[in-house]
ZAMARGU-4260 file (C-alpha; in steps of 0.2 Angstrom, whole numbers, plus 5000, padded with zeros to 4 digits):
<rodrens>
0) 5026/4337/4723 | 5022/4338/4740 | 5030/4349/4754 | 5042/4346/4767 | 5042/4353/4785
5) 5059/4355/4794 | 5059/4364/4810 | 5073/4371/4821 | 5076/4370/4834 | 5068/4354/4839
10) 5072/4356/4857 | 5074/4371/4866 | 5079/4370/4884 | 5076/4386/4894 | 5088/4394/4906
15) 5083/4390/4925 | 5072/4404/4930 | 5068/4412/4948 | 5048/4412/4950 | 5046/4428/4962
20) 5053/4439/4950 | 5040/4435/4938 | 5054/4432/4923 | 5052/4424/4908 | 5062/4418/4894
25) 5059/4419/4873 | 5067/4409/4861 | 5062/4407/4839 | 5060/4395/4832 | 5060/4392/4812
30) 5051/4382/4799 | 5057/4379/4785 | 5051/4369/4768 | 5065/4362/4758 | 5053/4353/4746
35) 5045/4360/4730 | 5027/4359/4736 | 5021/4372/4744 | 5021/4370/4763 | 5004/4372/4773
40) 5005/4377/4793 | 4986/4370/4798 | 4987/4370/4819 | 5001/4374/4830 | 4997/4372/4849
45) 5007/4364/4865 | 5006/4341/4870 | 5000/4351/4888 | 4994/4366/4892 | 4989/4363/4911
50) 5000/4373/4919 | 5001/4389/4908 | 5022/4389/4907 | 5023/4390/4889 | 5016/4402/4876
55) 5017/4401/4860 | 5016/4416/4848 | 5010/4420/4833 | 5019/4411/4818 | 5024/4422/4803
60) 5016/4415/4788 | 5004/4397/4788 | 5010/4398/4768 | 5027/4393/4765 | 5036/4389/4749
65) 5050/4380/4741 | 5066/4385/4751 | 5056/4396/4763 | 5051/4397/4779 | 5043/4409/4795
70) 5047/4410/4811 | 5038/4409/4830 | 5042/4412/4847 | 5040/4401/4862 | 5040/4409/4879
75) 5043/4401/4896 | 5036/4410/4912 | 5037/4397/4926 | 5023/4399/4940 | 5029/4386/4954
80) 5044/4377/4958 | 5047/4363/4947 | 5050/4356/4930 | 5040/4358/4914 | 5044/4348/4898
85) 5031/4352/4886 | 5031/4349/4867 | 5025/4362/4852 | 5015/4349/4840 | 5016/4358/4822
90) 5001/4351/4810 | 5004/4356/4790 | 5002/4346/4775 | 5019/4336/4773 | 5013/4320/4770
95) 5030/4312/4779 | 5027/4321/4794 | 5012/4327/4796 | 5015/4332/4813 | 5033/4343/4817
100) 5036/4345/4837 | 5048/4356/4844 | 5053/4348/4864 | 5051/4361/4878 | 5058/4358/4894
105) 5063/4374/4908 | 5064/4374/4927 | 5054/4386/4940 | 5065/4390/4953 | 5056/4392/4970
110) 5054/4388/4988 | 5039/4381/4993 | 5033/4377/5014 | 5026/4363/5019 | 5020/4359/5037
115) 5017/4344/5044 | 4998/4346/5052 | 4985/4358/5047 | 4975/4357/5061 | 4979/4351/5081
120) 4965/4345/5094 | 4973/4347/5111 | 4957/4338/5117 | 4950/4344/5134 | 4966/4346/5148
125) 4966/4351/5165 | 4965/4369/5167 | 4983/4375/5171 | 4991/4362/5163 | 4999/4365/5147
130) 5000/4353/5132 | 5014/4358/5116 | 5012/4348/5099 | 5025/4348/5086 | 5023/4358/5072
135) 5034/4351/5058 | 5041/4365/5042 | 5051/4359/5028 | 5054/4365/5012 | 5047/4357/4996
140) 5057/4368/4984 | 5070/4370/4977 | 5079/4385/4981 | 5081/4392/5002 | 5066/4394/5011
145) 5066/4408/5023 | 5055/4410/5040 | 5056/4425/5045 | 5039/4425/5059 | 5029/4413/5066
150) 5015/4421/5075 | 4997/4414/5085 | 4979/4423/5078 | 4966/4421/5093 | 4953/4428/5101
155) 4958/4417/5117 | 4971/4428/5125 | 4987/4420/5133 | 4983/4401/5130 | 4992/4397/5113
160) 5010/4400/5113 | 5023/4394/5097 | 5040/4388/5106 | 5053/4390/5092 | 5063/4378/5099
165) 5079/4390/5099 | 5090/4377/5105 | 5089/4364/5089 | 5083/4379/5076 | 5091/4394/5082
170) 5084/4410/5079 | 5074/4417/5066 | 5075/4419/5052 | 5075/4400/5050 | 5083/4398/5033
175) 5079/4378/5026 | 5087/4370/5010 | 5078/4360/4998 | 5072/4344/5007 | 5076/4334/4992
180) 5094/4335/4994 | 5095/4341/5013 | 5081/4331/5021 | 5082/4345/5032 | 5065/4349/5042
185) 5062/4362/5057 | 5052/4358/5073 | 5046/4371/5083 | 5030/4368/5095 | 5012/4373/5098
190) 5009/4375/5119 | 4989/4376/5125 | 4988/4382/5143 | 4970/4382/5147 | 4962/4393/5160
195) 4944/4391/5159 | 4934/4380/5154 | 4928/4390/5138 | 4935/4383/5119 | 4949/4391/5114
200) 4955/4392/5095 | 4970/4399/5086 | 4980/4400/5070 | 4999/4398/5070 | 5007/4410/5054
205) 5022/4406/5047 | 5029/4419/5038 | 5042/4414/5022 | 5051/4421/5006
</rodrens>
């Protein structure tokens, strides 16, 4: 007579899980064989295993028989803030259900900046007259986003200058909520004040949690 797979949990749904403390959750899950035959584990493995949230450890016994079963683990250790549903496929020789899957599906909790230009060509203005361009930052998380320091990198001297637009934002830190829900996004600006006629390039840091 031929073997049958039964497995539980069938769906595990992981606690919500902070992704700068590095934390990770384990959970078992059993397989059981409530048919005479014997029962024969051949592959276990996850539908997606792109974003390495999910391991899966090392089952108990691949030989299982009547009214027995083993046991694995499945660990979640989220590495970005979003959502991972994954599945666990379980291969064996049960001829009704050749494949068993167990439904995975935990959160990375996480804020995540996002600005709105990567790069800014103030083009060539007078000397002594400044030029500022908008520098959007929202938050592409979902947990707070915290600026704590915006800073200009260059070898130019005086001529880049980050206006943090005190009057709309504040001052820092700059704390942003989730734009999903808020829609909430900062502006600050970028000032150029040429003095010479030579190139001038700078970077523009912005610190965060």
């Amino acid at each position: 007579p031929p073997p049958c797979i039964q497995v539980s949990p069938g769906e595990i749904l992981f606690e919500d899980l902070e992704v700068a403390d590095a934390a990770s959750a384990t959970e078992v899950v059993t397989i059981s064989n409530t048919c005479e035959g014997e029962l024969e584990i051949l592959q276990m493995g996850l539908k997606n295993d792109e974003d390495g949230a999910y391991t899966i450890g090392a089952i108990g016994s691949i030989l299982i028989p009547q009214d027995g079963s083993t046991e694995f683990t499945v660990t979640f250790s989220p590495k970005t803030a979003q959502s991972y549903p994954d599945k666990v496929l379980i291969d064996s020789n049960d001829p009704e259900t050749p494949t068993a899957e167990v439904k995975l599906r935990g959160t990375g909790i996480a804020p995540k900046i996002e600005v709105s230009d990567t790069g800014y060509d103030f083009g060539a203005p007078f000397i002594g007259c400044e030029n500022g361009q908008p520098l959007g930052i929202k938050n592409v998380g979902n947990a707070d986003l915290i600026v704590d320091q915006v800073n200009v990198n260059t070898a130019s001297g005086d001529q880049f200058n980050v206006d943090l637009n005190e009057w709309e934002n504040g001052s820092l830190p700059f704390t942003i909520s989730p734009f999903s829900s808020s829609n909430e996004e900062v502006e600050i600006f970028v000032d150029y004040l040429p003095l010479d006629t030579i190139i001038d390039e700078a970077y523009v840091l912005v610190n965060s949690n």
